[in-house]
N, C-alpha and C positions, 0 to 999 in steps of 0.2 A: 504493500500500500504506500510505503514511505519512497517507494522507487516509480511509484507512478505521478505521487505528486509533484515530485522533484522534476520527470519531465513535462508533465504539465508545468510548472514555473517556468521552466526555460525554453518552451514555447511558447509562454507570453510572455516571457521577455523576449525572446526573436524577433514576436508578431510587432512589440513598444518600440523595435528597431534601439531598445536599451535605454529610451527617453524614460525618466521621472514621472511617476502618476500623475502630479502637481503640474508635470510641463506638456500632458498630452491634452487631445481635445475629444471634451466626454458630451463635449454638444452632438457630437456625429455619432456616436453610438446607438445600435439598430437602423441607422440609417441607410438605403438601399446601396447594396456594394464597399459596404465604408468599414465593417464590423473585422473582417477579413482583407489581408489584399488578393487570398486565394482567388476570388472571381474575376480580378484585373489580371491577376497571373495566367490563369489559365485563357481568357481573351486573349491573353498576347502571345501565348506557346498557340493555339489554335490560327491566330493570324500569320506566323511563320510556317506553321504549317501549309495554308493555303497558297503564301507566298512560294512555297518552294514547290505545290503538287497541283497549283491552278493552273499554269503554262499547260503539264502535261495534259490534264482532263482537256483543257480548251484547245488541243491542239489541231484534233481532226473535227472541231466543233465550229460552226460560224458563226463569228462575232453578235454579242445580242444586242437589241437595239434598245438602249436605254435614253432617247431622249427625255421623255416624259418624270421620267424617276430620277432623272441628273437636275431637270431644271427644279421639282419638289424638294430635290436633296437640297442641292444649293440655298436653294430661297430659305428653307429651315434654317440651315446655319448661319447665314444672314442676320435673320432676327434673332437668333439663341445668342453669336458674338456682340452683334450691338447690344441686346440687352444686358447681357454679363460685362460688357467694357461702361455701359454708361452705371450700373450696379455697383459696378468696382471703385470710378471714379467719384461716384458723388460719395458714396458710404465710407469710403476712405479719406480719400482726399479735401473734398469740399463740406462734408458736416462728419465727420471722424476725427477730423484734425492730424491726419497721418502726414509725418515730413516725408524728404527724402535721404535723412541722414539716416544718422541710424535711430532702429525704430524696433523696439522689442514688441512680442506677438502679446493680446490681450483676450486671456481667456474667460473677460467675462463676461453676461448674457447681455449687456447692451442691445437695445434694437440697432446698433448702426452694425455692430459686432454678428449677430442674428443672422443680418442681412448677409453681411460680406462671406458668413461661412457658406449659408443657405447657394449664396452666387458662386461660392469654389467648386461646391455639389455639379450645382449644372457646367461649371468649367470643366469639371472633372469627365463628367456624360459625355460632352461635345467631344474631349478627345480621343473617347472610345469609340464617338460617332463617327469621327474625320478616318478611322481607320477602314473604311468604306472606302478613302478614293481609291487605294490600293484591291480592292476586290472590283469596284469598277473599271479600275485599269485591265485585268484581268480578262474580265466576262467581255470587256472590249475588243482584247486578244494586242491590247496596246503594251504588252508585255519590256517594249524597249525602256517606254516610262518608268516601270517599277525599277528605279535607281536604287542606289544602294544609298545615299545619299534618303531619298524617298523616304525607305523601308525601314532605317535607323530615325527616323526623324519619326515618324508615325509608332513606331516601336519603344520609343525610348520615353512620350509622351504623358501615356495615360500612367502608371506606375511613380514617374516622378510626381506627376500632380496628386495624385492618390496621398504619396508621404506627407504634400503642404497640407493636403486639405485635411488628414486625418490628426497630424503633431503641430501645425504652426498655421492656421487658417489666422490673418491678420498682420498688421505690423507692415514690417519689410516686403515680406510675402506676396503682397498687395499690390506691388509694382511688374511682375512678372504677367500675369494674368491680366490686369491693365492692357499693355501695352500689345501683349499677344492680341486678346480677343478685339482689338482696333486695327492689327496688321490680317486677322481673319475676317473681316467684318467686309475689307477692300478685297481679298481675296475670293472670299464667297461671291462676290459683286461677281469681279471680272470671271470666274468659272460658273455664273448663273447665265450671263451675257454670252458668256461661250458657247454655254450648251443648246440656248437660243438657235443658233444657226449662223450662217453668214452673211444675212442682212443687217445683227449685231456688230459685226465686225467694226464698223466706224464707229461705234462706242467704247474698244478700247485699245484707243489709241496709248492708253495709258499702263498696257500691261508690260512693257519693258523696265517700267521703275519698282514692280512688286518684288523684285527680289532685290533692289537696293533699299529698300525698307527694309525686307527680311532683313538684312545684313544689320541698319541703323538699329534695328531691336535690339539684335546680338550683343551689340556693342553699347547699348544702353544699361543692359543688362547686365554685362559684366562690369560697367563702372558702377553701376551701383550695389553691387552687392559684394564688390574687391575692397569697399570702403571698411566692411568686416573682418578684411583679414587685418588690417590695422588698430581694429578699437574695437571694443566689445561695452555694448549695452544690455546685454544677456540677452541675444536675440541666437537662437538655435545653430551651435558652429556646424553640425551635419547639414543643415540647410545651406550655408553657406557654401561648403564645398560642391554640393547637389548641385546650385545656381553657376557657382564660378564654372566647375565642369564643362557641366550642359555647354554653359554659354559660350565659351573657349572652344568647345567643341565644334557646335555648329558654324561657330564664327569662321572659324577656318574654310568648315564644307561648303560653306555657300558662297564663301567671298573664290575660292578657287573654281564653285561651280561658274558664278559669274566673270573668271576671268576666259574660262575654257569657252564658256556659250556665247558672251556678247564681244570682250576685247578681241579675245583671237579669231572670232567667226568675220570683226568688225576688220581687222586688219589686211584679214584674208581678202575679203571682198574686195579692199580697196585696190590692193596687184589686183586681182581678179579682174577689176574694169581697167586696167593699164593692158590688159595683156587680152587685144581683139583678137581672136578669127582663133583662139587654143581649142584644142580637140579634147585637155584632161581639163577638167572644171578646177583649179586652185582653189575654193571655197566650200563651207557648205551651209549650207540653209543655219539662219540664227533661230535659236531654241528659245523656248520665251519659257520661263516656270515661275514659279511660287510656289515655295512650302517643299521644294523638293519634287513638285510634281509638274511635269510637263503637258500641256496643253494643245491640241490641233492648233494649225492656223482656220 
């Protein structure tokens, strides 16, 4: 009996990630998905899964035709980002009183507090939802799309938000999801417009700057939360590292994705039009994405 409890305790303390009862958040408990990260886990072992055995089933299949369900997908997450970005902003920022320095998490039930965790909940959903462009790529048979770039980026998502939302809903916190759910909000836009057809096309004229946002995120991201490895207001140091990571991380994949796709495609072209009447084309078509995921012209 004394040998069962003992692994029951350090199972929960596995599950506390080692956090302090005092420092987790017991607002979200019984909460749908929140209790366990078992059910985020196992989403995301079942999504690699598809990633790696969808190509094959789809191979001698032909492409399905999901306009209808691309332009409902999109328009959902449209309003679920806007909601959760203006959620974020006013409850923290403008009647929360949250800076941008440093900013320890505040577990208590405040309605502005309430709200902000309430709105990590659905931040949380959305990015279990986004994991859908990846099976639409897929049933597409747009299989070049599913980057690797892509696939870690949708993969690595729902799990990190999981840990804010369930140990540190608030504070610093507050800034990540912010700014995300306003660079998805444009995203969703221009992939709702897309999926429209190509009489939208002259509406986005503007989809070559979504992945220099993406990047300006990255890099918002990591200064504000580098500001932690220097000073400490007892704001969560495994957070800290979670954020700088992440955001080091991605900073890298994106800003090298946008050097590959737009610099070197841009450079190309330009020999490419110096050099009339060649038989081998110097260039190739510029890639447009967001989020890791590329898009038809």
């Amino acid at each position: 009996m004394d040998a069962l409890n003992a692994i029951q305790n350090e199972y929960n303390y596995a599950m506390s990630m080692g956090v302090p009862a005092k420092k987790r958040n017991p607002r979200v408990n019984g909460w749908f998905m929140m209790s366990s990260p078992w059910p985020c886990l196992m989403i995301m072992l079942m999504y690699l899964i598809f990633v790696k055995m969808g190509p094959t089933i789809m191979k001698k299949r032909k492409p399905l035709e999901l306009k209808n369900v691309l332009i409902s997908y999109n328009i959902a997450l449209v309003f679920l980002s806007g909601y959760c970005f203006t959620q974020f902003f006013f409850r923290a920022y403008v009647f929360g009183g949250i800076r941008f320095g440093c900013e320890t998490v505040d577990y208590s039930d405040s309605p502005n507090n309430l709200a902000i965790v309430g709105t990590g909940w659905l931040f949380y959903i959305s990015k279990l939802l986004e994991m859908l462009d990846t099976v639409f790529f897929i049933l597409k048979k747009k299989f070049s799309q599913v980057s690797f770039l892509h696939v870690l980026h949708h993969f690595c998502m729902p799990i990190s938000v999981w840990i804010g939302v369930k140990f540190a809903s608030g504070g610093m916190t507050a800034f990540f999801p912010t700014i995300n759910s306003l660079v998805h909000f444009f995203m969703y836009t221009y992939y709702g417009l897309s999926a429209m057809g190509p009489k939208y096309q002259k509406y986005l004229w503007w989809k070559k700057y979504m992945t220099t946002f993406q990047i300006i995120q990255f890099v918002l991201i990591l200064l504000h939360c580098s500001q932690l490895l220097f000073i400490d207001c007892g704001y969560p140091r495994y957070m800290v590292w979670i954020f700088v990571l992440g955001a080091a991380t991605f900073l890298f994949l994106f800003s090298n994705f946008y050097i590959q796709a737009y610099m070197k495609n841009t450079n190309e072209n330009k020999l490419n039009n110096r050099v009339e009447g060649s038989a081998i084309p110097l260039g190739k078509p510029s890639i447009h994405t967001s989020n890791g995921n590329v898009k038809d012209e």
